[in-house]
SEBARO-356803 format. One line per field, with one value per atom (N, C-alpha, C): residue in one letter; atom name; x, y, z. Coordinates in pm, 1 decimal. Example, Ala and Ser with C-alpha at 12.3 -4.5 7.8 and 13.67 -1.06 7.14 Angstrom:
code: c(A,A,A,S,S,S)
site: c(N,CA,C,N,CA,C)
c1: c(1319.0,1230.0,1320.0,1285.0,1367.0,1290.0)
c2: c(-569.0,-450.0,-330.0,-225.0,-106.0,3.0)
c3: c(780.0,780.0,780.0,708.0,714.0,787.0)
//
This chain:
code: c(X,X,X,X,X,X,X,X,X,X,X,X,X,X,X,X,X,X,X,X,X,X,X,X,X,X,X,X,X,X,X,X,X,X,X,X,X,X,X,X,X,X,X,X,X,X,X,X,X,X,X,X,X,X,X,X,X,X,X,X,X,X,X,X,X,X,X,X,X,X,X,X,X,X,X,X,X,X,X,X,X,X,X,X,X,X,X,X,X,X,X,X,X,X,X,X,X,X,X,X,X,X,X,X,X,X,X,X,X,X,X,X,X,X,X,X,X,X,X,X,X,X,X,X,X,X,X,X,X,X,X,X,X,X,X,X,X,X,X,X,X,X,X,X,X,X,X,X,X,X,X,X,X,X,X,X,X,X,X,X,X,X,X,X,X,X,X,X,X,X,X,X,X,X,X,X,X,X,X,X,X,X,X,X,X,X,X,X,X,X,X,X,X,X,X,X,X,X,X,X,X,X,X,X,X,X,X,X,X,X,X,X,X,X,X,X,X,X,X,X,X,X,X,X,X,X,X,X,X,X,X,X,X,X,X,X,X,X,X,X,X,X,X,X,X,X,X,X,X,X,X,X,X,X,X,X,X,X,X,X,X,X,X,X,X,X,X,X,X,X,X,X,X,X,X,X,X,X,X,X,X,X,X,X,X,X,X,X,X,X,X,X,X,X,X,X,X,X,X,X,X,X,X,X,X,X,X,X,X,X,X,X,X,X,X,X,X,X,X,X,X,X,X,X,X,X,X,X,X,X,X,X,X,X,X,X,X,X,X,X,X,X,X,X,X,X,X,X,X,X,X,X,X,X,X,X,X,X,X,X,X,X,X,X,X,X,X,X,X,X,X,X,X,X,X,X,X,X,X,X,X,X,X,X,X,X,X,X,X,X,X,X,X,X,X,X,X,X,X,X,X,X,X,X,X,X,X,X,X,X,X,X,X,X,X,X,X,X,X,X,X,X,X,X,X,X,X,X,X,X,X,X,X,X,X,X,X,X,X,X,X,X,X,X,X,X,X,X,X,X,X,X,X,X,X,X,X,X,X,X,X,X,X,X,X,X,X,X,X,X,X,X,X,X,X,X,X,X,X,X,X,X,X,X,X,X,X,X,X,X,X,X,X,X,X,X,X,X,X,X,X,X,X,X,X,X,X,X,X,X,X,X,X,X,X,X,X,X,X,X,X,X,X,X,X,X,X,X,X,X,X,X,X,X,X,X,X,X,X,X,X,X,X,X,X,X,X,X,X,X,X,X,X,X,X,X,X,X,X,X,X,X,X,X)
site: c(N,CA,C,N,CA,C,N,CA,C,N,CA,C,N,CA,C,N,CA,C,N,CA,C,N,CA,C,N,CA,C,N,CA,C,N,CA,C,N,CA,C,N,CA,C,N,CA,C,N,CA,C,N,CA,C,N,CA,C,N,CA,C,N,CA,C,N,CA,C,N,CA,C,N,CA,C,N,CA,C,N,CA,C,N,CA,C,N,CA,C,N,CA,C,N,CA,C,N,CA,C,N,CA,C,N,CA,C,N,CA,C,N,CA,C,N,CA,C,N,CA,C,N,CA,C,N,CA,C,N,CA,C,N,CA,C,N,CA,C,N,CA,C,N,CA,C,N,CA,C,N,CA,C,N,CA,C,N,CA,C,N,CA,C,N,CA,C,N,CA,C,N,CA,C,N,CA,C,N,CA,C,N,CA,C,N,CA,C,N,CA,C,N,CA,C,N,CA,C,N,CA,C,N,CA,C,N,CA,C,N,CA,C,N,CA,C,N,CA,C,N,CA,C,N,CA,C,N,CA,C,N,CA,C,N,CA,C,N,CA,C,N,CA,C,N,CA,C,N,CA,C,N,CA,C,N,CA,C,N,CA,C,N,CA,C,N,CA,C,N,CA,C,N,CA,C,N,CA,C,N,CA,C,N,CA,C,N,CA,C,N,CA,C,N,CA,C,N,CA,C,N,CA,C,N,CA,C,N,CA,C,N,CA,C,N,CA,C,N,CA,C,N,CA,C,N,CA,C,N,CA,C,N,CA,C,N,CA,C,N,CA,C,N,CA,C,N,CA,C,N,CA,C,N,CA,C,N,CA,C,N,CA,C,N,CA,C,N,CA,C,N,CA,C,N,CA,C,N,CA,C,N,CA,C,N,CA,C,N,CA,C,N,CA,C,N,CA,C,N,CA,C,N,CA,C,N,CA,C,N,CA,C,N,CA,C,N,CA,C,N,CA,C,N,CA,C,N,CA,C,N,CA,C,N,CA,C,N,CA,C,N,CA,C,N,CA,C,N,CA,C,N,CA,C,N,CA,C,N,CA,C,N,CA,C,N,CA,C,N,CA,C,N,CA,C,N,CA,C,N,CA,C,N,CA,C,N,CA,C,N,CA,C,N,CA,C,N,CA,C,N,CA,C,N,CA,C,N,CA,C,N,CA,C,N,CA,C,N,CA,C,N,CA,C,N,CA,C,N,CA,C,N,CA,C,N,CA,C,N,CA,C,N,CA,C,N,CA,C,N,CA,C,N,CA,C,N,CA,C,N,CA,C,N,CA,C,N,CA,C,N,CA,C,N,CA,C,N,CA,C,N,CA,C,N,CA,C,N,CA,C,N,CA,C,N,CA,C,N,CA,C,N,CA,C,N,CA,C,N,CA,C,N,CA,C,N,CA,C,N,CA,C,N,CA,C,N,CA,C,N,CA,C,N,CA,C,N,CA,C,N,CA,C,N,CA,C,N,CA,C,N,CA,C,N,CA,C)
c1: c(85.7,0.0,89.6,24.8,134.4,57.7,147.2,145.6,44.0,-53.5,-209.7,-158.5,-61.0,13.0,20.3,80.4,114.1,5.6,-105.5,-222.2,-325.1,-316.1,-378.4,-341.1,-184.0,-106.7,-154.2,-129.4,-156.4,-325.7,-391.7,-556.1,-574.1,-522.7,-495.9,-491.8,-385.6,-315.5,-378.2,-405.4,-455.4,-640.8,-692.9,-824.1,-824.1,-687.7,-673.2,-678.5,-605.8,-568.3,-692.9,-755.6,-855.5,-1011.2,-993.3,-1079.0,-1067.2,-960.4,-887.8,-920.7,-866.1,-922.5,-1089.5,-1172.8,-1318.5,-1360.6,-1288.4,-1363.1,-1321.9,-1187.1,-1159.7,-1116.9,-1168.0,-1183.6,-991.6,-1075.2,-972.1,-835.9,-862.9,-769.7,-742.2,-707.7,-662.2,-545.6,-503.6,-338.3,-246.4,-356.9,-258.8,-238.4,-295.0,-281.4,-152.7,-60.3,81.3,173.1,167.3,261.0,212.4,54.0,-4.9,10.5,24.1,62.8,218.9,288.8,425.9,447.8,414.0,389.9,357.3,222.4,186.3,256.0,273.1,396.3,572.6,631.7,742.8,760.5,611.5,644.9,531.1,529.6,449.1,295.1,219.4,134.3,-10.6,14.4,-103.2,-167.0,-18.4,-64.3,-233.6,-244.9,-355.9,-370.1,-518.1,-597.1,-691.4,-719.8,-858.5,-975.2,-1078.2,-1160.3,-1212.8,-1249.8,-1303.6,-1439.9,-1414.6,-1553.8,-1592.9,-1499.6,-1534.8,-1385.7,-1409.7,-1329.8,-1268.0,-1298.7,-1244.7,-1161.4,-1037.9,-904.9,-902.0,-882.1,-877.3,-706.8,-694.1,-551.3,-558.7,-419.9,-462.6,-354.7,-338.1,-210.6,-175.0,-244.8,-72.6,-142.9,-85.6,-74.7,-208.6,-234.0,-335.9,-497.7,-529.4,-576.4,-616.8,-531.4,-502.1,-573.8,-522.4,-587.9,-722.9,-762.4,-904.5,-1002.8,-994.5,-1026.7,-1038.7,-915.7,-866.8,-914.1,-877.3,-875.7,-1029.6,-1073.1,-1187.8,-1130.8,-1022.9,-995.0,-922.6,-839.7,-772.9,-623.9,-528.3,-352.5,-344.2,-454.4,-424.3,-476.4,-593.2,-648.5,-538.4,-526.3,-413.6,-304.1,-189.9,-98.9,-157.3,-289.6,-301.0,-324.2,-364.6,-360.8,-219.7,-100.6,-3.4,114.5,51.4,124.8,192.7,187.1,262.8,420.3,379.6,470.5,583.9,667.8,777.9,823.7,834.5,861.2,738.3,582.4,486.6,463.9,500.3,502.5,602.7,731.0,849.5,774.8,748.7,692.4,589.5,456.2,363.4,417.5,530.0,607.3,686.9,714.0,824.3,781.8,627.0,554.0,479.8,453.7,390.6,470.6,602.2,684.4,751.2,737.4,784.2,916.0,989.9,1150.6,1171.4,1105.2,1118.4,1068.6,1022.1,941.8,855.0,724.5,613.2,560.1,449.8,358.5,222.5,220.1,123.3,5.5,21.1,-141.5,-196.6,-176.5,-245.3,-280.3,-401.4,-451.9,-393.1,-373.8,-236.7,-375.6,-421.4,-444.7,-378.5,-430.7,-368.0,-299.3,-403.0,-375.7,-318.2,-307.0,-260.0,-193.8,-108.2,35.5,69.5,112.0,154.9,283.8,369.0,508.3,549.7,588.5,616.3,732.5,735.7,786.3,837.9,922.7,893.9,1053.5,940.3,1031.0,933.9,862.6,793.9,831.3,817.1,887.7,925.4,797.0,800.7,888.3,935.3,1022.0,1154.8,1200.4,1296.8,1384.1,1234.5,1268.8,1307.3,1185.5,1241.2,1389.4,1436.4,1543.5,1676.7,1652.5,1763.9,1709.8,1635.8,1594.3,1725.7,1714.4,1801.2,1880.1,1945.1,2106.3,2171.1,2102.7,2184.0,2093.2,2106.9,2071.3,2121.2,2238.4,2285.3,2144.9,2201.1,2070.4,1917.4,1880.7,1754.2,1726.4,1812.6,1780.0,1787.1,1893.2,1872.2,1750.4,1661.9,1552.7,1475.5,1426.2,1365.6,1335.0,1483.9,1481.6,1444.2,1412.1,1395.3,1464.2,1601.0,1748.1,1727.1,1666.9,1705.8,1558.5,1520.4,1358.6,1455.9,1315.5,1339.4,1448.5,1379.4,1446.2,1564.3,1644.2,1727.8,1844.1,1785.1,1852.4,1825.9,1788.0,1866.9,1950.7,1901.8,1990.9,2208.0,2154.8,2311.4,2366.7,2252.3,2307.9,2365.1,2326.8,2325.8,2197.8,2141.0,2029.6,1947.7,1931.3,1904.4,1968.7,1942.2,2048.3,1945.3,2041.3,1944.3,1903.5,1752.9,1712.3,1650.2,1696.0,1676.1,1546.3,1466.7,1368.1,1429.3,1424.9,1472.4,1385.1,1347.3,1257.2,1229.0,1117.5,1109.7,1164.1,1203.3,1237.9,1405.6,1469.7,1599.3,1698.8,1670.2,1758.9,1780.6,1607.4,1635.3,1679.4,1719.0,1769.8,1853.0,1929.4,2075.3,2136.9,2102.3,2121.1,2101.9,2004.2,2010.4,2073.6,2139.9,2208.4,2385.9,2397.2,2541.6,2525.6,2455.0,2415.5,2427.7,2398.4,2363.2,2525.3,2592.9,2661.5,2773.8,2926.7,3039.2,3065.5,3180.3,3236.8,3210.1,3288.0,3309.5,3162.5,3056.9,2930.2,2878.3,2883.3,2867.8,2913.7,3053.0,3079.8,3029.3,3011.2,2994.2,2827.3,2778.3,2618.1,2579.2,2716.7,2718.2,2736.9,2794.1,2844.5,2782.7,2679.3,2538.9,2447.4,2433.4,2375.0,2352.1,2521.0,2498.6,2469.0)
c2: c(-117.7,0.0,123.2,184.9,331.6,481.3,537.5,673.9,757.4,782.5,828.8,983.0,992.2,1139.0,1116.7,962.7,931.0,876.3,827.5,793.5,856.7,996.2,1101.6,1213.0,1155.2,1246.5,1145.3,1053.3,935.0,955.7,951.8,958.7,1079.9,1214.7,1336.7,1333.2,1277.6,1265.8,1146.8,1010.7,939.9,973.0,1030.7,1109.4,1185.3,1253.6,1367.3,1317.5,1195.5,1086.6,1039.7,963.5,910.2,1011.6,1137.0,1227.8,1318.2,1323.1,1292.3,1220.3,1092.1,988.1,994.3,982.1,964.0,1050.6,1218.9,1316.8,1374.6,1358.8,1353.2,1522.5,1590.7,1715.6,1789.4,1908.8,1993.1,1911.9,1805.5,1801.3,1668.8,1629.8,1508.3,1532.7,1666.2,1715.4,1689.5,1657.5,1650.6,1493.7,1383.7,1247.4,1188.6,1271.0,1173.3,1270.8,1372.4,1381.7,1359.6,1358.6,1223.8,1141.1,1051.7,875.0,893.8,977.1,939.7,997.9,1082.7,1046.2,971.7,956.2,787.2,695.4,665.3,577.6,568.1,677.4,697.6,703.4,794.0,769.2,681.0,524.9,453.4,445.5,542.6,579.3,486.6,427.7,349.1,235.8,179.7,21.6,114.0,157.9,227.0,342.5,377.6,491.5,461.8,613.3,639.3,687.8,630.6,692.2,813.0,905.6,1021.1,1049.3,1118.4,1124.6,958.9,915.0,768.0,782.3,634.7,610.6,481.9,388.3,327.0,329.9,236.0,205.8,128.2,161.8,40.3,11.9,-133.1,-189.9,-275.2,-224.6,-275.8,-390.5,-485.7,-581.6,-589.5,-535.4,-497.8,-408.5,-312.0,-200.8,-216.4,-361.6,-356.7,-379.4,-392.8,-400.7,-264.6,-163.9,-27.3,20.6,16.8,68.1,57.8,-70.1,-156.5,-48.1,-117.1,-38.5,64.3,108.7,238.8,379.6,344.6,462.4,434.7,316.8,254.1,301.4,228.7,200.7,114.7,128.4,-8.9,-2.0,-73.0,-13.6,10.9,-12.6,27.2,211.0,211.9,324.9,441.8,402.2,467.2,522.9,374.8,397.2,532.8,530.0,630.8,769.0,758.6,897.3,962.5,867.1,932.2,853.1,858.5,870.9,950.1,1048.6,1179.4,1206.0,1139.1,1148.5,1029.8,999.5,875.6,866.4,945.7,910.2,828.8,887.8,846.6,681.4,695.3,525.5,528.6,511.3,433.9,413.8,473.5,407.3,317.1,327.7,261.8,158.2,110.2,7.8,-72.0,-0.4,-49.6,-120.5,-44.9,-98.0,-222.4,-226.5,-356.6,-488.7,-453.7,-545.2,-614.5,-697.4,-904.3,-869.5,-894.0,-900.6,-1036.7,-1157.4,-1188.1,-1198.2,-1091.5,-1047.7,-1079.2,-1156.7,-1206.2,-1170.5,-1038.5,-1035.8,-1079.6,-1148.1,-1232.1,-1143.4,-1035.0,-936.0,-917.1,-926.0,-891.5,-996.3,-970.3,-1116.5,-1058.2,-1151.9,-1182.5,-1241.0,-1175.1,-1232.8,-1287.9,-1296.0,-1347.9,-1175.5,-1105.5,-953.6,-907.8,-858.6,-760.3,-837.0,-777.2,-849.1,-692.9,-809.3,-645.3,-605.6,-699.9,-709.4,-661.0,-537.4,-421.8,-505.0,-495.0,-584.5,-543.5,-599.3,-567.0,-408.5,-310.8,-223.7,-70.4,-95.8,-33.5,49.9,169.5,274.3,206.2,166.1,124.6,19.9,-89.1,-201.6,-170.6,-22.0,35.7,85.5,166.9,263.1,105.8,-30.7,-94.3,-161.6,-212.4,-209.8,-125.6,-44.5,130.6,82.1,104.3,107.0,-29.5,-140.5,-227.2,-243.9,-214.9,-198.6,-75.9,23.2,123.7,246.5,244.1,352.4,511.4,518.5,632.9,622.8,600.9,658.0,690.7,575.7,586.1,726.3,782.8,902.2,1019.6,1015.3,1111.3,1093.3,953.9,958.0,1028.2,993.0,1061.6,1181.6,1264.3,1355.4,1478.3,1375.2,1420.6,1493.2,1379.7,1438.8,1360.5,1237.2,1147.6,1063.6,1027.5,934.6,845.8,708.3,618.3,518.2,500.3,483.1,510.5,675.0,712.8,621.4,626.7,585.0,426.7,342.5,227.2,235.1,259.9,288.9,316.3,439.7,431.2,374.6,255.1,153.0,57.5,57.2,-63.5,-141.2,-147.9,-268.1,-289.5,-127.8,-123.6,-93.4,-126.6,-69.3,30.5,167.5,290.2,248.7,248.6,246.6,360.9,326.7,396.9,348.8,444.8,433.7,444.7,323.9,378.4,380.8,444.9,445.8,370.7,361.2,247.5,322.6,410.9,460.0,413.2,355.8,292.4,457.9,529.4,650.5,723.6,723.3,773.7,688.3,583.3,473.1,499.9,538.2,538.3,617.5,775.9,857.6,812.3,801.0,771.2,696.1,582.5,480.4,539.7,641.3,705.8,795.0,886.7,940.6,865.8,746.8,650.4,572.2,531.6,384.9,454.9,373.0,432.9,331.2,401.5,328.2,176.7,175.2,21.7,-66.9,-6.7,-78.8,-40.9,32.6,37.0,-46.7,-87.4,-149.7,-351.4,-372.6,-495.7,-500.3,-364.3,-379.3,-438.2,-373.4,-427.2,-550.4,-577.7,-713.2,-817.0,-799.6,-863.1,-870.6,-762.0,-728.2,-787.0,-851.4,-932.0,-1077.3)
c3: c(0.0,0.0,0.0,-96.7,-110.2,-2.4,41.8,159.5,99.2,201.3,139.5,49.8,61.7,-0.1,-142.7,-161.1,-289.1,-353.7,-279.0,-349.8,-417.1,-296.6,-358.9,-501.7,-526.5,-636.8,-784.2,-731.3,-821.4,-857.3,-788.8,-839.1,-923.4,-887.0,-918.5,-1072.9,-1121.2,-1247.8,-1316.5,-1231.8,-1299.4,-1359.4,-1269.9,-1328.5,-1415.6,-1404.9,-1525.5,-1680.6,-1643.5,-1790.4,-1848.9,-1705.8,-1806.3,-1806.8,-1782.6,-1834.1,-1972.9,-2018.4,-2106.8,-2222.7,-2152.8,-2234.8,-2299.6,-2187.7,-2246.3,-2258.0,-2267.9,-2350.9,-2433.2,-2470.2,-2547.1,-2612.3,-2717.1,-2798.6,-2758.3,-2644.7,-2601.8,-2503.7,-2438.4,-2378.8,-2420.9,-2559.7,-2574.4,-2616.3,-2624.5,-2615.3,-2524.6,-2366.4,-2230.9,-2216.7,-2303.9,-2310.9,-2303.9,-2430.5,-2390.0,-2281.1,-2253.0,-2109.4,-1989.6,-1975.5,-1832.9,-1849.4,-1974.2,-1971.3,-1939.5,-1990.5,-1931.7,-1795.6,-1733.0,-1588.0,-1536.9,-1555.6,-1479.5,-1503.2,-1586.2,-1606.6,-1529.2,-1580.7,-1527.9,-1357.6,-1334.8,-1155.9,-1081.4,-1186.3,-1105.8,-1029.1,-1117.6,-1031.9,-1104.8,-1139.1,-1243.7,-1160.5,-1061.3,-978.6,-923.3,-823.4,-764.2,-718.4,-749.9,-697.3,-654.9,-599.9,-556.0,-608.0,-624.7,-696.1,-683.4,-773.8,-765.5,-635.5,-566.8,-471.2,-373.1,-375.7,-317.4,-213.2,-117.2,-68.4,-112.7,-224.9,-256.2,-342.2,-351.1,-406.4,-478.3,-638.4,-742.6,-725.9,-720.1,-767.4,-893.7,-1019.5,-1125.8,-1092.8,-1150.5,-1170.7,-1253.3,-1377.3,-1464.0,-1539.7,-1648.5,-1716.9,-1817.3,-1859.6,-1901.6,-1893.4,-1731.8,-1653.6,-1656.9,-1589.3,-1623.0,-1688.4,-1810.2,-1928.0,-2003.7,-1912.4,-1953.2,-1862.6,-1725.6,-1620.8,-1594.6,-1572.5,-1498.2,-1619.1,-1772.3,-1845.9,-1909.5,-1914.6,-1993.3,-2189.8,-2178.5,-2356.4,-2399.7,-2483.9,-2506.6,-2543.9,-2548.2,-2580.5,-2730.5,-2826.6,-2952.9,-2988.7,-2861.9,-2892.9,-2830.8,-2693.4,-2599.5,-2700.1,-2767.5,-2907.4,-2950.8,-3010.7,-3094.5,-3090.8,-2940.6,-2875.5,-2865.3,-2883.7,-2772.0,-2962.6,-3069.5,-3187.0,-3242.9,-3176.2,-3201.6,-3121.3,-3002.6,-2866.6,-2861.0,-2945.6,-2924.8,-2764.8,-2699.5,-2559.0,-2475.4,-2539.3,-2455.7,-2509.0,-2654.8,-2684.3,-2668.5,-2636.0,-2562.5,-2439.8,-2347.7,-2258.5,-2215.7,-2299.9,-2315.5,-2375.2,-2444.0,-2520.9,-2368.8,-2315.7,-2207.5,-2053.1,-2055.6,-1950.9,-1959.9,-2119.3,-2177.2,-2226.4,-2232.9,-2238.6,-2117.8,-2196.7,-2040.4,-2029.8,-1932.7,-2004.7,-2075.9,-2081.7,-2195.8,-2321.9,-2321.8,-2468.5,-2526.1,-2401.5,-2470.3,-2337.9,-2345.9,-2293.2,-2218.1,-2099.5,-2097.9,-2020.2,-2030.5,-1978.7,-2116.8,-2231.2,-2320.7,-2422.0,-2470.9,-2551.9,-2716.2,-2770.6,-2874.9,-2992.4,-3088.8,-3154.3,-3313.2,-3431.2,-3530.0,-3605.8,-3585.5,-3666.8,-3587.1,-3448.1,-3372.6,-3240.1,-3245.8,-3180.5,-3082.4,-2986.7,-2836.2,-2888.1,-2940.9,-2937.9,-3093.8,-3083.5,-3240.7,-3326.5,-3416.8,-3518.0,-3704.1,-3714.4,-3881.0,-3882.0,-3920.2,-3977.2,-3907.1,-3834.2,-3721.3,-3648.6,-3620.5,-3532.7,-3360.1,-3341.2,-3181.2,-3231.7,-3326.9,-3339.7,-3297.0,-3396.1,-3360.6,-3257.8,-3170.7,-3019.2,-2963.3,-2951.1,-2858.0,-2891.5,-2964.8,-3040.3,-2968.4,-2997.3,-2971.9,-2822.0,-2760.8,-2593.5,-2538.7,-2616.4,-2543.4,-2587.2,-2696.6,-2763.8,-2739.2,-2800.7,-2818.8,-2759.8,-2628.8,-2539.6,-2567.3,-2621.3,-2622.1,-2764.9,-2862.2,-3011.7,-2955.9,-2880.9,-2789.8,-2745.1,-2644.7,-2588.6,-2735.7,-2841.4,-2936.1,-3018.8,-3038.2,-3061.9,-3012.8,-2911.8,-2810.8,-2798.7,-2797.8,-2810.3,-2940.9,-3020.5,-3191.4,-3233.0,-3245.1,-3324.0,-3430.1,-3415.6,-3557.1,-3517.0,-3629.3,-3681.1,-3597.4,-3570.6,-3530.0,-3609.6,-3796.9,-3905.0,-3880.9,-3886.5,-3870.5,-3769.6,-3673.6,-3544.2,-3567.7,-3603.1,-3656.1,-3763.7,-3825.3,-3931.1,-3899.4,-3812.0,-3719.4,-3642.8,-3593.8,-3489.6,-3605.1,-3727.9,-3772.3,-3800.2,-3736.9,-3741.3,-3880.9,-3961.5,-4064.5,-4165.4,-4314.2,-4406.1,-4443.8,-4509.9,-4558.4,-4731.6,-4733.9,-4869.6,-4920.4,-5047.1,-5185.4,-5262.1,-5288.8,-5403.2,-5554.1,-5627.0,-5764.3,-5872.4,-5931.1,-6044.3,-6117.4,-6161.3,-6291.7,-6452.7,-6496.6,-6623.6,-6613.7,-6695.7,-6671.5,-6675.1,-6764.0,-6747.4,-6631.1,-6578.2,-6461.4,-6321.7,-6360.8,-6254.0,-6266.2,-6361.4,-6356.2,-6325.6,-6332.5,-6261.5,-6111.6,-6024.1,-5923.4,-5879.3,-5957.1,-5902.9,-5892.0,-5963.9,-6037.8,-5875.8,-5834.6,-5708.6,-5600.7,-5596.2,-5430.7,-5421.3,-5513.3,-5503.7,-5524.6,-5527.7,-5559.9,-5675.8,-5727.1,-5848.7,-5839.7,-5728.0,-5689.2,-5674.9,-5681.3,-5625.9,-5760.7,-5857.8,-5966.1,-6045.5,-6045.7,-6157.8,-6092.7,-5963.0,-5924.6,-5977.5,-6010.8,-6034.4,-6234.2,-6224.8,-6388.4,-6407.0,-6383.0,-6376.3,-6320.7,-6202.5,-6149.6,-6283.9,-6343.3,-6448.6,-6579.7,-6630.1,-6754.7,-6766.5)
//
């Protein structure tokens, strides 16, 4: 049980969120820097309800979010799509440390666990390799893209045209001699 001080800061902010949440219009601007509060300083396990004396305890984040905000982690995602820190965190609270979520139901289309070539794939990615890129993400020095890209994890691609002249220009632009002439030679 947390110090009626901290319960009351926690209900505070957590009401704020999910009023927020279900009304949405004017203050669905204040969505991703209350989710990353609640988040960052723990305040999601429990509150107090508005005008009551009772204490909801969630047991895990998506419980939370069911409950506590009345929505769902895809809708939440989309509130807070703008905010890479508020999904780094909403990414970080929902993740197992071993990387399969068992608060959230997993179906065939929609998966908890970000994947592919995916921004959140990335942050989580950069979050457990390469912390230093992570924070310049974050900080919106470099796209998520970007910041694999400099870890490595990704190679940087090129769109090339379908008109062969103009491929070739672009390709004379992207490649060096040396990757040029091995392209010719792939070529015949």
């Amino acid at each position: 049980m947390i110090a009626e001080e901290s319960l009351q800061r926690a209900s505070v902010t957590v009401n704020a969120l999910a009023q927020a949440v279900r009304h949405g219009s004017t203050r669905l601007a204040s969505v991703p820097g209350l989710i990353k509060q609640v988040i960052e300083e723990d305040l999601w396990h429990e509150r107090q309800l508005p005008r009551s004396s009772i204490i909801e305890h969630y047991a895990s984040f998506a419980a939370f979010i069911a409950d506590g905000l009345g929505t769902t982690l895809p809708q939440l995602q989309d509130l807070c799509r703008r905010d890479r820190g508020a999904l780094d965190a909403i990414d970080q609270v929902t993740q197992n440390p071993n990387g399969v979520n068992v608060n959230m139901a997993v179906d065939n289309i929609h998966s908890p666990k970000p994947d592919g070539t995916s921004s959140a794939a990335a942050l989580r990615r950069l979050r457990k390799d390469r912390p230093d890129i992570h924070k310049r993400v974050l900080a919106g020095e470099l796209s998520p893209n970007a910041g694999a890209i400099e870890a490595g994890f990704r190679q940087r691609k090129h769109q090339i045209d379908h008109d062969p002249i103009k491929a070739a220009k672009q390709l004379r632009r992207y490649f060096t001699e040396t990757e040029l002439h091995e392209l010719r030679k792939a070529l015949e």
